[in-house]
N, CA, C and O atoms as a Tinker XYZ file with bonds, in Angstrom:
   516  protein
     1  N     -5.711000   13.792000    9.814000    73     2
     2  CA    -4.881000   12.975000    8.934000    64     1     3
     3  C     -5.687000   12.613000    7.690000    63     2     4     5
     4  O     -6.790000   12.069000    7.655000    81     3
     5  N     -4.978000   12.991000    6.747000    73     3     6
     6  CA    -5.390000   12.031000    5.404000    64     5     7
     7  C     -4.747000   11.577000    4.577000    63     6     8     9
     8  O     -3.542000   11.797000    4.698000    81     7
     9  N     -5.175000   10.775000    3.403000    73     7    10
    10  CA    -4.571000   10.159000    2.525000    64     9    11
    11  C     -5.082000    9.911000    1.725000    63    10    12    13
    12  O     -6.065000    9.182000    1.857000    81    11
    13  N     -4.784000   10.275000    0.750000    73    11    14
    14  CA    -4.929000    9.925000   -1.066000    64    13    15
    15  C     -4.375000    9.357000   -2.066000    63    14    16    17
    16  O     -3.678000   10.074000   -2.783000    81    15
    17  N     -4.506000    8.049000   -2.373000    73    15    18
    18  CA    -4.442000    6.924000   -3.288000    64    17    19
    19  C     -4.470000    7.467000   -4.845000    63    18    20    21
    20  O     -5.587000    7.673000   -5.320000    81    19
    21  N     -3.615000    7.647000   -5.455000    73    19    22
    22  CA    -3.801000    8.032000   -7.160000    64    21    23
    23  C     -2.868000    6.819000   -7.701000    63    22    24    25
    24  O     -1.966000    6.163000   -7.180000    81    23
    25  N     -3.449000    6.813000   -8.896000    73    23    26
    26  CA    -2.839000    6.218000  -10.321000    64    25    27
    27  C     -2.846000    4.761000  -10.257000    63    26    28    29
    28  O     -1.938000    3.963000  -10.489000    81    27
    29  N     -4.116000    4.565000   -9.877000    73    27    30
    30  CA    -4.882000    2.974000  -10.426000    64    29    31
    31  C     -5.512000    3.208000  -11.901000    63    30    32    33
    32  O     -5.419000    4.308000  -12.446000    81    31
    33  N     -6.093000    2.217000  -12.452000    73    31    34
    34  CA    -6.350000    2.252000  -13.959000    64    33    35
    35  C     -6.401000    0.979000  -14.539000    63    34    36    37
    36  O     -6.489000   -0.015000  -13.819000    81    35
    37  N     -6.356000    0.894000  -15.785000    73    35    38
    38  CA    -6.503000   -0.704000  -16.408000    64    37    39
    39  C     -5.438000   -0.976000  -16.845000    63    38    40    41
    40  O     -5.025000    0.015000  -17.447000    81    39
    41  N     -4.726000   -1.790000  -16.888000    73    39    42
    42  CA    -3.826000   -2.387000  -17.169000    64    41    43
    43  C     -3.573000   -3.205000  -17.769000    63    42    44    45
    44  O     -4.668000   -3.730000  -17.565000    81    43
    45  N     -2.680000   -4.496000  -18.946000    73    43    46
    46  CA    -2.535000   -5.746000  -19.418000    64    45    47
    47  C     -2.225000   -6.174000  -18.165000    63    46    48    49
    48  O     -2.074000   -5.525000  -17.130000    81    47
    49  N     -2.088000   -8.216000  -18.535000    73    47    50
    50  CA    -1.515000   -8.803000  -17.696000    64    49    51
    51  C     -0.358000   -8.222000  -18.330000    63    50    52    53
    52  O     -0.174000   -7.606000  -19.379000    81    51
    53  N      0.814000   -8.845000  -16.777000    73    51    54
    54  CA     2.403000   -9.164000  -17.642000    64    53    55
    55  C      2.842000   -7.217000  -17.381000    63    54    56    57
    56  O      4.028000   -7.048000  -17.664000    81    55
    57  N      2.167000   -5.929000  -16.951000    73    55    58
    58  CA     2.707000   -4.869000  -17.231000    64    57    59
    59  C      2.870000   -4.591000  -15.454000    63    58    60    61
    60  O      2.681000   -5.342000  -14.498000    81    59
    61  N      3.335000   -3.064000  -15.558000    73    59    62
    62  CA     3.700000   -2.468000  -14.360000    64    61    63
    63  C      2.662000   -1.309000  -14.376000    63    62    64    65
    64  O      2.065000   -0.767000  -15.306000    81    63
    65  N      2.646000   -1.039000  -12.533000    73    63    66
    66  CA     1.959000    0.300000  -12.424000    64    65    67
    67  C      2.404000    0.593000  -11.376000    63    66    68    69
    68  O      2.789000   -0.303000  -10.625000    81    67
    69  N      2.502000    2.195000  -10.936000    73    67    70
    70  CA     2.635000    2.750000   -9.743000    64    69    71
    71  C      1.517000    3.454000   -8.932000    63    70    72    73
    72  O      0.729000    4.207000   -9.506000    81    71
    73  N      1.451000    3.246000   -7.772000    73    71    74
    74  CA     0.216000    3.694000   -7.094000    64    73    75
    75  C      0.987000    4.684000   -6.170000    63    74    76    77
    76  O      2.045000    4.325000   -5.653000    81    75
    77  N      0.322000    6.285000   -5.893000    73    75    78
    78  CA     1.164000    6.485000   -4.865000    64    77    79
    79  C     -0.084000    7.447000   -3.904000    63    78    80    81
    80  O     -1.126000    7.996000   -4.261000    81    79
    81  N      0.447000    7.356000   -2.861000    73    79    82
    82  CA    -0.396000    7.616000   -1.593000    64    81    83
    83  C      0.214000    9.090000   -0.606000    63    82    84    85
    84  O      1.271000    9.044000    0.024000    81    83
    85  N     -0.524000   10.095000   -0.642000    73    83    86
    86  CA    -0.215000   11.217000   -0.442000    64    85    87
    87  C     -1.078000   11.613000    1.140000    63    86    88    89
    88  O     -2.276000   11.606000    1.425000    81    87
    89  N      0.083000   11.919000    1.894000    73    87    90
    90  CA    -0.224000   12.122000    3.244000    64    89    91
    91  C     -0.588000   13.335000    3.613000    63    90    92    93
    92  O     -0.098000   14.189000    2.874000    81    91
    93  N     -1.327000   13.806000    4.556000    73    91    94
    94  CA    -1.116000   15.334000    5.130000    64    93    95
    95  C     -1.728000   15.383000    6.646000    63    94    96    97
    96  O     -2.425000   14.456000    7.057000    81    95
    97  N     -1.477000   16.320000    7.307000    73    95    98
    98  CA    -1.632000   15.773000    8.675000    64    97    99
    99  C     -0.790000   15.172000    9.403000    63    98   100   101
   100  O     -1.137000   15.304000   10.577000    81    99
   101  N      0.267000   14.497000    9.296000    73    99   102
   102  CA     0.875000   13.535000    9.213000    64   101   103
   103  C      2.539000   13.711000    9.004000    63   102   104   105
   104  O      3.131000   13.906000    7.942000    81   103
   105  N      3.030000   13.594000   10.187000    73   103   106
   106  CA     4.593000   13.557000   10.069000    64   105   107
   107  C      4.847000   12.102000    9.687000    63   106   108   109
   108  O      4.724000   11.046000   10.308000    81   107
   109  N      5.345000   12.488000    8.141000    73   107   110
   110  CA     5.412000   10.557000    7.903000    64   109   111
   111  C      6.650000    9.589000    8.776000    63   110   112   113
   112  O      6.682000    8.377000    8.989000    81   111
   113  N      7.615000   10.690000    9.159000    73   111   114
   114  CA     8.693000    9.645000    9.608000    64   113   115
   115  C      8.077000    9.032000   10.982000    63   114   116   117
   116  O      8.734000    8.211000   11.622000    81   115
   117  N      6.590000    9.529000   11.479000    73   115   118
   118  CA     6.643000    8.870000   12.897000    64   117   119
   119  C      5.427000    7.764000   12.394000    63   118   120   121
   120  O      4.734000    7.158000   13.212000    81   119
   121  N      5.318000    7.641000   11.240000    73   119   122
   122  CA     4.457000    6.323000   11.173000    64   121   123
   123  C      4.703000    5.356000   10.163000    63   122   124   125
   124  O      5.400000    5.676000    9.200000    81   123
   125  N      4.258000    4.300000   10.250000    73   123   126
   126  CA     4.106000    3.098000    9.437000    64   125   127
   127  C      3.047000    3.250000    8.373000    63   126   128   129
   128  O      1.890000    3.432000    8.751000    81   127
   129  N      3.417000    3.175000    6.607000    73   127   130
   130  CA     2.418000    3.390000    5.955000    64   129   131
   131  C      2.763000    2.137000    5.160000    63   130   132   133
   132  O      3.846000    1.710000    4.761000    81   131
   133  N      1.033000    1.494000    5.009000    73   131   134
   134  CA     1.160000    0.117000    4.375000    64   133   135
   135  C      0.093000    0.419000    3.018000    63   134   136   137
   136  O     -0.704000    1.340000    2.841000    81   135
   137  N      0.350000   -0.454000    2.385000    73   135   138
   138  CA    -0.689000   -0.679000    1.011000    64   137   139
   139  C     -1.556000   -2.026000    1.244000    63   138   140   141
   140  O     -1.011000   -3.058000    1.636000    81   139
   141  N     -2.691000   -1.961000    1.025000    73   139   142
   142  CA    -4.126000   -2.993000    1.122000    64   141   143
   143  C     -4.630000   -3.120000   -0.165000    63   142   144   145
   144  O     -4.577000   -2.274000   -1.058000    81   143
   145  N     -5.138000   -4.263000   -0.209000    73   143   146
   146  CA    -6.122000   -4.415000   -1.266000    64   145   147
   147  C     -7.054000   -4.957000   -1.301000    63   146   148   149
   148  O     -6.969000   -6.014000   -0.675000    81   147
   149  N     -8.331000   -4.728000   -1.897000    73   147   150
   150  CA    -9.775000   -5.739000   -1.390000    64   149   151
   151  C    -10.589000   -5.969000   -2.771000    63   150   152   153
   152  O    -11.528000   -5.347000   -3.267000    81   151
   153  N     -9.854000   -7.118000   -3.202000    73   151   154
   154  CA   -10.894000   -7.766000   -4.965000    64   153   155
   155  C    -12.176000   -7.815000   -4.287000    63   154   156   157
   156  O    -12.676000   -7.490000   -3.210000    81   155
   157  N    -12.454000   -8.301000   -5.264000    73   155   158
   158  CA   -14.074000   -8.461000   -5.328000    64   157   159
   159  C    -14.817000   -9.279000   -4.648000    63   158   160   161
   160  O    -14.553000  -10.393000   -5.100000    81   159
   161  N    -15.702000   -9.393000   -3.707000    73   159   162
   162  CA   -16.072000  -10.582000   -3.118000    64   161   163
   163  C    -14.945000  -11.378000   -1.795000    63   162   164   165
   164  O    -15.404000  -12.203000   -1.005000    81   163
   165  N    -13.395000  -10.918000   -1.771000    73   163   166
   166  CA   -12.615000  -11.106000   -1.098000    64   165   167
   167  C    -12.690000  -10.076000    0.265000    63   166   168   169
   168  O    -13.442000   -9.127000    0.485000    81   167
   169  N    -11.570000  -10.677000    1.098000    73   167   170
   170  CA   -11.505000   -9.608000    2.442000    64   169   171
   171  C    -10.109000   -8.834000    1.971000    63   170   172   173
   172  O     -9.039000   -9.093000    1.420000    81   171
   173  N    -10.532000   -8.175000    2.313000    73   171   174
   174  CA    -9.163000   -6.475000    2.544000    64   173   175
   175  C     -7.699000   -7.312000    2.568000    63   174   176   177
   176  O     -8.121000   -8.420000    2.236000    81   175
   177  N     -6.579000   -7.447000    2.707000    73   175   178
   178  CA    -5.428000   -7.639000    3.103000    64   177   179
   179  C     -4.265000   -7.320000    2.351000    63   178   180   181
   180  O     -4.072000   -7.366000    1.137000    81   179
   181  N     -3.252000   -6.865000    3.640000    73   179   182
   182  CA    -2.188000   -6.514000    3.884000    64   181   183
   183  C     -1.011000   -6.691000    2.436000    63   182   184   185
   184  O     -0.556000   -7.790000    2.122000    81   183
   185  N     -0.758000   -5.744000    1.891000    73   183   186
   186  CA     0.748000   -6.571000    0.623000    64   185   187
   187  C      1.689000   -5.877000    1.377000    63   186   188   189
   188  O      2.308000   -6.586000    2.171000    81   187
   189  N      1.998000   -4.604000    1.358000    73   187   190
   190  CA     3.749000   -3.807000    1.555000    64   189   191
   191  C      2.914000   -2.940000    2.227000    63   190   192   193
   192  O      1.777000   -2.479000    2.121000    81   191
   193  N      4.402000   -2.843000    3.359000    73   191   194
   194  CA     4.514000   -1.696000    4.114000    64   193   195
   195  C      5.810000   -0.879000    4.026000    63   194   196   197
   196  O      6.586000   -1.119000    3.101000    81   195
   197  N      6.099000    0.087000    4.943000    73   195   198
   198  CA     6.946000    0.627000    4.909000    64   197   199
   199  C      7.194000    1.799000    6.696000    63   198   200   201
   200  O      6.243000    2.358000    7.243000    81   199
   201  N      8.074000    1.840000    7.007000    73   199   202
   202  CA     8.452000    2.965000    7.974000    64   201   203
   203  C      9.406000    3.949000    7.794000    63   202   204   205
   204  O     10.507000    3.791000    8.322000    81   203
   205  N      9.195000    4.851000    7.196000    73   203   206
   206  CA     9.885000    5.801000    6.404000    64   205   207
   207  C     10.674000    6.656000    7.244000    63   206   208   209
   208  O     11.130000    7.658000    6.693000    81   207
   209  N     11.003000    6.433000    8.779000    73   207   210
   210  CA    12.067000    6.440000    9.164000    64   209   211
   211  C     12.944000    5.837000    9.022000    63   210   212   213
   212  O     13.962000    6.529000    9.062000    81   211
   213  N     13.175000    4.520000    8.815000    73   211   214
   214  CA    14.340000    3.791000    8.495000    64   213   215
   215  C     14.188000    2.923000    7.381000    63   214   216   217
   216  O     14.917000    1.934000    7.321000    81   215
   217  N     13.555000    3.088000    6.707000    73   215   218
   218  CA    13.018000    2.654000    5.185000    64   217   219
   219  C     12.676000    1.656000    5.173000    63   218   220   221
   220  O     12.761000    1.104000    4.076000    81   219
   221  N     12.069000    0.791000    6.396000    73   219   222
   222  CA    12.272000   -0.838000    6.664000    64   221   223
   223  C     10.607000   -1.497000    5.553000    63   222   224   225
   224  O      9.469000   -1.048000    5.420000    81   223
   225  N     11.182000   -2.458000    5.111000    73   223   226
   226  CA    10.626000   -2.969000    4.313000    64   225   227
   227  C      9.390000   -4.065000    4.144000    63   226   228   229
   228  O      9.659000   -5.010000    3.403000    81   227
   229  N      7.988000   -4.052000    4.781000    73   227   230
   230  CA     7.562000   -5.342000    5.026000    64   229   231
   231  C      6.799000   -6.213000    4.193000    63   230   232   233
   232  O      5.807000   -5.583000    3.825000    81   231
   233  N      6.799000   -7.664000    3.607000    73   231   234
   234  CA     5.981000   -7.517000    2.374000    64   233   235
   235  C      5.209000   -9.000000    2.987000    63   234   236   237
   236  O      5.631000   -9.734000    3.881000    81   235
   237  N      3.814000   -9.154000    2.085000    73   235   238
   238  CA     3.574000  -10.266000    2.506000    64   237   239
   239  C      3.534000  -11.189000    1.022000    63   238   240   241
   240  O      3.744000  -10.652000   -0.065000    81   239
   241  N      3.250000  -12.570000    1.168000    73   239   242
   242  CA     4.077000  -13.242000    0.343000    64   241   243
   243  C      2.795000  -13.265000   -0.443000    63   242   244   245
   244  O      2.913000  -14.297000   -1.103000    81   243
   245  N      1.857000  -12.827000   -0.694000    73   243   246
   246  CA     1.064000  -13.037000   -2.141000    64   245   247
   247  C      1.874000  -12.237000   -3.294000    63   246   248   249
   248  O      1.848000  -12.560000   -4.482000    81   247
   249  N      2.603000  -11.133000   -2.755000    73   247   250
   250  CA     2.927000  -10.211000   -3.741000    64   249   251
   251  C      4.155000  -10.642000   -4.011000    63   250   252   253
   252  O      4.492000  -10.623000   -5.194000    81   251
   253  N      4.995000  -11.068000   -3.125000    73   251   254
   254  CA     6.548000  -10.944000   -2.984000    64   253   255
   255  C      7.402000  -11.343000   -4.319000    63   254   256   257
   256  O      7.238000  -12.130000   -5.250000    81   255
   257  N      8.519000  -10.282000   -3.887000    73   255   258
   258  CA     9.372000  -10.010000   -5.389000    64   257   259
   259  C      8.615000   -9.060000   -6.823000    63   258   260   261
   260  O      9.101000   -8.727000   -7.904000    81   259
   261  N      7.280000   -8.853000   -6.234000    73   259   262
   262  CA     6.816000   -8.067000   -7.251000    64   261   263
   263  C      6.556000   -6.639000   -7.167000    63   262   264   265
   264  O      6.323000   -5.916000   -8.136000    81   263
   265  N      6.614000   -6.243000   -5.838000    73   263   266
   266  CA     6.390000   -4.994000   -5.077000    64   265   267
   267  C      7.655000   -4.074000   -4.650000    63   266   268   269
   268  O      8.320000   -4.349000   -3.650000    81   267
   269  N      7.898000   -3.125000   -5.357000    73   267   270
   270  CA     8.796000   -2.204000   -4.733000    64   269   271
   271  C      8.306000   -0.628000   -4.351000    63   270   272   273
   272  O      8.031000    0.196000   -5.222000    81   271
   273  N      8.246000   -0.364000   -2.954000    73   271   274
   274  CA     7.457000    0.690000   -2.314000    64   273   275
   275  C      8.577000    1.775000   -1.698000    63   274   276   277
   276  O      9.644000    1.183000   -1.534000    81   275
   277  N      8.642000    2.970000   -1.367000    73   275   278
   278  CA     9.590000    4.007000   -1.940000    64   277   279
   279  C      8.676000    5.144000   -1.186000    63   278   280   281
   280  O      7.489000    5.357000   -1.429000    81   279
   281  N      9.583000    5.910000   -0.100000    73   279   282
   282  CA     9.146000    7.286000    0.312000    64   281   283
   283  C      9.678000    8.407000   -0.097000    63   282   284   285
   284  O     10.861000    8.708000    0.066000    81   283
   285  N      8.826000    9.095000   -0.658000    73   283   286
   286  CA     9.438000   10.460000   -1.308000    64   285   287
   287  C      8.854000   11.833000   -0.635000    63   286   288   289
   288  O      7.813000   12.428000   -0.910000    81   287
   289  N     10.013000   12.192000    0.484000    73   287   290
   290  CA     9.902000   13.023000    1.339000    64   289   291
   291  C      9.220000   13.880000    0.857000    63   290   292   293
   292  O      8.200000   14.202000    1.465000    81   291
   293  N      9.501000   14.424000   -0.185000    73   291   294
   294  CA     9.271000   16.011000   -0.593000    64   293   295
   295  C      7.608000   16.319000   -0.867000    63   294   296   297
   296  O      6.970000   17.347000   -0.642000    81   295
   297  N      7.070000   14.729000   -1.570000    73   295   298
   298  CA     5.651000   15.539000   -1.410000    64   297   299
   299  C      4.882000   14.505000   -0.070000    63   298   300   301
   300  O      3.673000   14.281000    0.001000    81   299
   301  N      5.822000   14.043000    0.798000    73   299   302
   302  CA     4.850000   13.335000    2.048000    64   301   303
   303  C      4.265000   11.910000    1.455000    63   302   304   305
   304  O      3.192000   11.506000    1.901000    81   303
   305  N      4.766000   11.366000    0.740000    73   303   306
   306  CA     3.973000   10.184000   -0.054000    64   305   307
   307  C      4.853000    9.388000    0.257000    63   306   308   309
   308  O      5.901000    9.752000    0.792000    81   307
   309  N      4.442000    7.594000   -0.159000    73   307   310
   310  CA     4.843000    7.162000   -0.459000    64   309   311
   311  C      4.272000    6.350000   -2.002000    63   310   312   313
   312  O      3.207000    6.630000   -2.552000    81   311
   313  N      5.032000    5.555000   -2.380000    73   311   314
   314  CA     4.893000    4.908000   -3.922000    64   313   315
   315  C      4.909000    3.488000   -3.729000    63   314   316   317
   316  O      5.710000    3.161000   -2.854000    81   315
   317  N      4.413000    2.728000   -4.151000    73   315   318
   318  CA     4.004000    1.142000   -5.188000    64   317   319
   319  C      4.298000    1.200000   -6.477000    63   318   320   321
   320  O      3.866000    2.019000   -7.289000    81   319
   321  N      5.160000    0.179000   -6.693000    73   319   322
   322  CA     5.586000   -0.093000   -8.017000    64   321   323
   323  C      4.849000   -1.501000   -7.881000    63   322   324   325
   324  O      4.845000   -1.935000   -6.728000    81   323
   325  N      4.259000   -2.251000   -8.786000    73   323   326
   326  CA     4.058000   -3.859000   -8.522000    64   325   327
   327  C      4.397000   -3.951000  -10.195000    63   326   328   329
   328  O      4.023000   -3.320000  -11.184000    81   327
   329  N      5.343000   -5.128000   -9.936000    73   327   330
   330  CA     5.432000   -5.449000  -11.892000    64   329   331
   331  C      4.807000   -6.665000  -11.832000    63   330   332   333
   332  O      4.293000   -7.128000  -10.814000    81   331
   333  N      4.849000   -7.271000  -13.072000    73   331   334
   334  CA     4.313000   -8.365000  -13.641000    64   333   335
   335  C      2.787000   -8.725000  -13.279000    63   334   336   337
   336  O      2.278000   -9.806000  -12.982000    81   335
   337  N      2.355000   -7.711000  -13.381000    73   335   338
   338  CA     0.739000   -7.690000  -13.132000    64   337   339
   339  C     -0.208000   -8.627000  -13.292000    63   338   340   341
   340  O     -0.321000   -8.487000  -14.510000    81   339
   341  N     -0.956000   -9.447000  -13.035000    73   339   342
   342  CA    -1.736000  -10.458000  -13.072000    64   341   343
   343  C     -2.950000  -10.028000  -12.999000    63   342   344   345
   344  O     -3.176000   -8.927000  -12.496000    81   343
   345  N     -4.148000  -10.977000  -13.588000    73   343   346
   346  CA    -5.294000  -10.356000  -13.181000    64   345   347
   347  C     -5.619000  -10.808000  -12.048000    63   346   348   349
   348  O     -6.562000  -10.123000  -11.652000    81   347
   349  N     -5.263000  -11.865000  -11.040000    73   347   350
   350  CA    -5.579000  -11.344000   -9.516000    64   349   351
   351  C     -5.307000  -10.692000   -8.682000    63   350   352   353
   352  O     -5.412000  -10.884000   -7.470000    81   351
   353  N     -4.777000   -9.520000   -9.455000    73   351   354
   354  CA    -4.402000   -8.278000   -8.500000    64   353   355
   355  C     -4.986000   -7.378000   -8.723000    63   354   356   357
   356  O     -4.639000   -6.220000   -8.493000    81   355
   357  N     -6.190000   -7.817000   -9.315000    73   355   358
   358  CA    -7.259000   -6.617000   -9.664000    64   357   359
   359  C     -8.159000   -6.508000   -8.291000    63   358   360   361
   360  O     -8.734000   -7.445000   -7.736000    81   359
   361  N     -8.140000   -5.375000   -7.957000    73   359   362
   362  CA    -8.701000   -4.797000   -6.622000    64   361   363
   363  C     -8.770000   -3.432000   -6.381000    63   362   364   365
   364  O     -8.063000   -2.623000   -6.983000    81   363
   365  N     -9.724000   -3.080000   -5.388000    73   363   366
   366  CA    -9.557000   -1.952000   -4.772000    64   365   367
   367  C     -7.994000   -1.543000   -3.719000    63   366   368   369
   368  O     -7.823000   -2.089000   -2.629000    81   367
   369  N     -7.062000   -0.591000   -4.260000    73   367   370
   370  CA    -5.888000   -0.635000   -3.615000    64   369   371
   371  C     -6.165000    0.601000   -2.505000    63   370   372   373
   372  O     -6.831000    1.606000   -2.755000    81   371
   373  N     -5.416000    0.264000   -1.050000    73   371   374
   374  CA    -5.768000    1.583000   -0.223000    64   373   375
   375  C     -4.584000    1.271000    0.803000    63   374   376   377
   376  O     -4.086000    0.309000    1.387000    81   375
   377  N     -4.441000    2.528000    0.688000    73   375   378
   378  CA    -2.673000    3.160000    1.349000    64   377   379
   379  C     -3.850000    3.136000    3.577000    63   378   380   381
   380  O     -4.921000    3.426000    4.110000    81   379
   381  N     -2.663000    2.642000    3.816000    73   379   382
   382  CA    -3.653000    3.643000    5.647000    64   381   383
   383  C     -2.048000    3.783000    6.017000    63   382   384   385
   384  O     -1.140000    3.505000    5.235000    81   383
   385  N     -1.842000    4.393000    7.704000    73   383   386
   386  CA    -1.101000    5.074000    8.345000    64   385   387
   387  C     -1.552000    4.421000   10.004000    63   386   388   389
   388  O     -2.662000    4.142000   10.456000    81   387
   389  N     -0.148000    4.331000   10.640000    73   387   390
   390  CA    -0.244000    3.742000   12.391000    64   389   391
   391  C      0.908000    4.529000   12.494000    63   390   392   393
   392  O      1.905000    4.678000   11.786000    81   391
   393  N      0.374000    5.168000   13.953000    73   391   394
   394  CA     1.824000    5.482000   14.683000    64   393   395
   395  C      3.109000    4.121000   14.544000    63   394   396   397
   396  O      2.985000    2.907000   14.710000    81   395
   397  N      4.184000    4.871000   14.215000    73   395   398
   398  CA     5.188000    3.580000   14.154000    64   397   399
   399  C      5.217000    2.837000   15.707000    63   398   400   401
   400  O      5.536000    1.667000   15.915000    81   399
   401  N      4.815000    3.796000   16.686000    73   399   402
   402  CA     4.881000    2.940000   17.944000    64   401   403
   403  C      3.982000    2.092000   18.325000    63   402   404   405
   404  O      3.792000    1.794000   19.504000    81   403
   405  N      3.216000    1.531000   17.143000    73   403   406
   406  CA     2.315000    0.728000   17.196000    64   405   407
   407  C      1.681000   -0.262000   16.214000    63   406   408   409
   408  O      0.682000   -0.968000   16.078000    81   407
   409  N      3.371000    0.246000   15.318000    73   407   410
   410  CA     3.290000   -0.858000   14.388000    64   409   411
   411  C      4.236000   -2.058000   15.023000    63   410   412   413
   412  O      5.107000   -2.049000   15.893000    81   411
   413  N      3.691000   -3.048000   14.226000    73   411   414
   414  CA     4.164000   -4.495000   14.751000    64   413   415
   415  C      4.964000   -5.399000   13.618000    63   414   416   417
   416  O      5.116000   -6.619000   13.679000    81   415
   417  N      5.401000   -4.596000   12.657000    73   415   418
   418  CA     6.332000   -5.117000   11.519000    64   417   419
   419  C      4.872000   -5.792000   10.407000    63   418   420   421
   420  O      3.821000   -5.186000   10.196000    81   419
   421  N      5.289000   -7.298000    9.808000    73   419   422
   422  CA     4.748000   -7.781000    9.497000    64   421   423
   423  C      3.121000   -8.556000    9.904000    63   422   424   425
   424  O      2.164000   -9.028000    9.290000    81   423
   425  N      3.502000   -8.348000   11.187000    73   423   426
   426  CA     1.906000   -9.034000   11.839000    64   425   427
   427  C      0.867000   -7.891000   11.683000    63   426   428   429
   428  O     -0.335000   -8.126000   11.567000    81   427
   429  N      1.502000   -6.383000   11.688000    73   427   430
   430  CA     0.246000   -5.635000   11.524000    64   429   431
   431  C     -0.237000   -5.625000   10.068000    63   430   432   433
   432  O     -1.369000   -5.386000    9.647000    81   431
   433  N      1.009000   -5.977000    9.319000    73   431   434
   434  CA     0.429000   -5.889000    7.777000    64   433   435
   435  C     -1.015000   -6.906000    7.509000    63   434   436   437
   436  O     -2.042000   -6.572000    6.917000    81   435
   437  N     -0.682000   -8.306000    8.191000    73   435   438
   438  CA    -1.333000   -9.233000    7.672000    64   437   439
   439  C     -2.441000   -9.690000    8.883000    63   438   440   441
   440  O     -3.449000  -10.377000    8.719000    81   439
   441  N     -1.959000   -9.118000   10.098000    73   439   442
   442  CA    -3.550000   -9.400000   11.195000    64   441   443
   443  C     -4.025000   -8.489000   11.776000    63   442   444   445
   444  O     -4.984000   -8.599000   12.541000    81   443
   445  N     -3.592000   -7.716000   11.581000    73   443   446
   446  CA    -3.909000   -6.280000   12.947000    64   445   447
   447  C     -4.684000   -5.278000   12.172000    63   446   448   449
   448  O     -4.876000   -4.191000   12.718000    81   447
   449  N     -5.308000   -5.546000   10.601000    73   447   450
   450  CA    -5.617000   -4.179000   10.444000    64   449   451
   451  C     -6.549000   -3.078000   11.429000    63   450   452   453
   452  O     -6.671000   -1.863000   11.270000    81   451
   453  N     -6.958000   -3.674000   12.149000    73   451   454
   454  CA    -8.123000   -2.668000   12.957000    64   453   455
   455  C     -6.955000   -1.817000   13.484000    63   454   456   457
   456  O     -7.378000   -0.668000   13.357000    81   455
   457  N     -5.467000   -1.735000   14.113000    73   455   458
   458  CA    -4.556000   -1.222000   14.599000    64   457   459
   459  C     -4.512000    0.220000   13.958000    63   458   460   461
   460  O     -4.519000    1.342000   14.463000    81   459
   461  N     -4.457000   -0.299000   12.461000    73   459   462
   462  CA    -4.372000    1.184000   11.431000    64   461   463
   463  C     -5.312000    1.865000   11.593000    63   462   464   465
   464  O     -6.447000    1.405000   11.716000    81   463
   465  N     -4.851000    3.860000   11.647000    73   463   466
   466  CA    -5.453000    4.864000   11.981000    64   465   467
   467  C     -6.365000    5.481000   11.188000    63   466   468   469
   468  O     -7.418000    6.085000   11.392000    81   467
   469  N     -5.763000    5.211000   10.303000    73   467   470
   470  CA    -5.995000    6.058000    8.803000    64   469   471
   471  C     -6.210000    5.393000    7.653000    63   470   472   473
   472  O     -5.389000    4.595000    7.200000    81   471
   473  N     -7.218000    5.640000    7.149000    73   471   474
   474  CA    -6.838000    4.437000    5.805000    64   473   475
   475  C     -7.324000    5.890000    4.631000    63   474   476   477
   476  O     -7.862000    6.850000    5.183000    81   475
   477  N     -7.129000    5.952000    3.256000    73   475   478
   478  CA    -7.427000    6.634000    2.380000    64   477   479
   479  C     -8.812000    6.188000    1.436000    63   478   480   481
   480  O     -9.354000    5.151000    1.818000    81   479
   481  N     -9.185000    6.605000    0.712000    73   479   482
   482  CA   -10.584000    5.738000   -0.127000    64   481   483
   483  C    -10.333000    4.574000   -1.072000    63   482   484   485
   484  O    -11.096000    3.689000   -1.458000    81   483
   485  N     -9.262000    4.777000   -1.297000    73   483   486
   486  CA    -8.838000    3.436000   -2.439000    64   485   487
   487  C     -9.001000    3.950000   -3.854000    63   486   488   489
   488  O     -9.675000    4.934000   -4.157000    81   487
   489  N     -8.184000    3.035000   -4.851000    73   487   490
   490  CA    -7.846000    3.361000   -5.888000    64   489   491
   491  C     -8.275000    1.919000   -6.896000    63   490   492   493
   492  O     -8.071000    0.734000   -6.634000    81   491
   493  N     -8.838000    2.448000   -7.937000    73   491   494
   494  CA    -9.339000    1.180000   -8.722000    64   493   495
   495  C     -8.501000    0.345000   -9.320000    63   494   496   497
   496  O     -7.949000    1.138000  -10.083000    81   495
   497  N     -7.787000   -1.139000   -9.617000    73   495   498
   498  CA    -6.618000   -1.297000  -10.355000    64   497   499
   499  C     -7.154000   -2.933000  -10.942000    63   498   500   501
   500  O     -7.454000   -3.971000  -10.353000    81   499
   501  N     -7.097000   -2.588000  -12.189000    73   499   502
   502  CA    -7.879000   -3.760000  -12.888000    64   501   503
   503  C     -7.017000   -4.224000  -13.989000    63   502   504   505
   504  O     -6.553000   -3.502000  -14.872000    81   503
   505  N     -6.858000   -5.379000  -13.871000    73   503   506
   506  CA    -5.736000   -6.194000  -15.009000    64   505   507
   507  C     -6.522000   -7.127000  -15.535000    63   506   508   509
   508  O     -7.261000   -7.825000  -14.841000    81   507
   509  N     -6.428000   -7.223000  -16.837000    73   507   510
   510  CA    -6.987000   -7.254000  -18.105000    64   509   511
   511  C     -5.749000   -8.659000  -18.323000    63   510   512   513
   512  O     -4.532000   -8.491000  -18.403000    81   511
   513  N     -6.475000  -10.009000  -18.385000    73   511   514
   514  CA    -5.786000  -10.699000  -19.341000    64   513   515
   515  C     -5.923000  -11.499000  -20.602000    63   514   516
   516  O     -4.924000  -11.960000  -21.152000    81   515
């Protein structure tokens, strides 16, 4: 299994970016793929997930209302949109992967990361205000 994180970069406050995370190995409809992030000096944690069998949606509330995440079958990925960018969302961003039968909705987003199988290297995303 792997995964690859593209299209982090610098950014203003106040703008949008999309991050998207490219699977292989990996039948995406049988797993749960979430997005992480780890600033500087901070611990790793959980924003959006997703189960791209039934498109179910999980977000945690640092981000919420700012995150819209999106599976696009055709190249095995999924996508991050986050608008209204702030500079504390400057971090290292990183996509991972769990069997869906062992995802736990929202609790794996925000306590369980050791659960996740897969994680990708991360993507740089730095907002400038």
């Amino acid at each position: 299994v792997q995964l690859v994180e593209s299209g982090g970069g610098l950014v203003e406050a106040g703008e949008s970016l999309r991050l998207t995370c490219v699977a292989s190995g990996l039948r995406m409809r049988d797993y749960a793929i979430g997005w992480f992030r780890q600033a500087p000096g901070k611990e790793r944690e959980g924003i959006v997930a997703i189960t791209p069998r039934d498109r179910t949606v999980y977000e945690a509330n640092s981000v919420k209302g700012r995150c819209t995440i999106s599976v696009d079958n055709s190249k095995n990925a999924v996508d991050l949109r986050m608008d209204n960018l702030k500079a504390g969302d400057t971090a290292v961003y990183f996509c991972a992967a769990v069997p869906q039968s062992r995802f736990y909705g929202i609790e794996s987003l925000t306590g369980r990361e050791q659960h996740w199988t897969a994680w990708g290297r991360g993507t740089q995303v730095t907002v400038s205000s």
